[in-house]
C-alpha positions in Angstrom: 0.0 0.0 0.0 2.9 2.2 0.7 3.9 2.3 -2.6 0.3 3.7 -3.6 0.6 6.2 -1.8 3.9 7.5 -3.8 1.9 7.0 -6.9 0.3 11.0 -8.3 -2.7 9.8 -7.9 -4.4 11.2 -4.7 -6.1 9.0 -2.2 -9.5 10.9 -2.7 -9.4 10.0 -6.6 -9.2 6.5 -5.3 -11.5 6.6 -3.3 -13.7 7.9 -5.6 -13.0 4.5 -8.1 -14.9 2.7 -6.2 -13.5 -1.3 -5.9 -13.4 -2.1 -9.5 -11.5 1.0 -9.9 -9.3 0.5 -7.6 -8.3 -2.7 -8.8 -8.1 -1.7 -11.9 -5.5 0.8 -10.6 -3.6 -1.9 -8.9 -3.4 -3.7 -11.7 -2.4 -0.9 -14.0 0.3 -0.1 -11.4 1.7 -3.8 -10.8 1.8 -3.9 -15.1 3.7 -0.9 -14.8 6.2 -2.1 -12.3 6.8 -5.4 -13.9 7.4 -3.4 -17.2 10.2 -1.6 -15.0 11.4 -5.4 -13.4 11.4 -6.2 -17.2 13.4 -3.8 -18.8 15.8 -4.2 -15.7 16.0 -8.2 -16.3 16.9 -7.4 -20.4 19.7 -4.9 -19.2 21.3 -7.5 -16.7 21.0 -10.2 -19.4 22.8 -8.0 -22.0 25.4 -6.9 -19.5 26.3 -10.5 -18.5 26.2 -11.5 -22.5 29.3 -8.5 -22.7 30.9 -9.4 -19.7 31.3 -13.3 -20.7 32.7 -11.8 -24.5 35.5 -9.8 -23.0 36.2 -12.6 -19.7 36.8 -14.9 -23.3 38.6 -12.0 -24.8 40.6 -12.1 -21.5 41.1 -15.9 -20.8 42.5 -15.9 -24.7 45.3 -13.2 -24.4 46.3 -14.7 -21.3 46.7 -18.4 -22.7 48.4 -16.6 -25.9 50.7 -14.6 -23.5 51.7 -18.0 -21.6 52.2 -19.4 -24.9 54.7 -17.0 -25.8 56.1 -17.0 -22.8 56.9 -20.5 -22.7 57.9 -20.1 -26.3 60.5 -17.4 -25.0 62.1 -19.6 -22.2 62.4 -22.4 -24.1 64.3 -20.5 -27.1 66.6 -18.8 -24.0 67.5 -22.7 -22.5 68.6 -23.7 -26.2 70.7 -20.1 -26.3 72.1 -20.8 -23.0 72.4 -24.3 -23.7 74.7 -23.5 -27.3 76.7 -20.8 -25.4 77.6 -22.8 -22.1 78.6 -25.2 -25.0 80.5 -23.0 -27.2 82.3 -21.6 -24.0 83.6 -25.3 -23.1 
C-alpha cells in the first residue's frame, strides 16, 4: 500500500474508483512495475552477455601470452644451452 501512496494519484481520486476502480489501478500499477522489473532483467542479461565476450577475450590473451612465454624460455635454454657449449 505504501507504494500507492507514492503514486500521483491522490487517495480521494481513489476513493472515488470505487472497488473495480481501484483494482483496476492496482493492476495498471503492478503492469507498470513489472514493465520496470522487465526492462531491468533485459539490461542485466545484456550486460552479462558483454561481460562473458570480454572474460573470453581475456582468458584468450592470457593463454596466448603463456604461450609466448613458454615459447621465449624455451628459445633462452637452447641459447644458453649453445653458449655454455661453445664456452667449453
Amino acid at each position: 500500500m505504501h507504494l500507492l501512496l507514492e503514486t500521483p494519484i491522490a487517495i480521494t481520486d481513489l476513493a472515488n474508483l470505487g472497488t473495480a476502480g481501484l483494482m483496476g489501478a492496482m493492476w495498471l500499477w503492478e503492469r507498470r512495475t513489472s514493465r520496470q522489473r522487465d526492462q531491468q532483467l533485459d539490461e542485466s542479461h545484456s550486460r552479462i552477455l558483454a561481460d562473458r565476450i570480454q572474460l573470453d577475450q581475456l582468458i584468450t590473451l592470457v593463454r596466448q601470452n603463456t604461450e609466448a612465454l613458454t615459447r621465449l624460455t624455451t628459445t633462452q635454454e637452447q641459447f644458453l644451452q649453445r653458449f655454455s657449449g661453445d664456452l667449453k
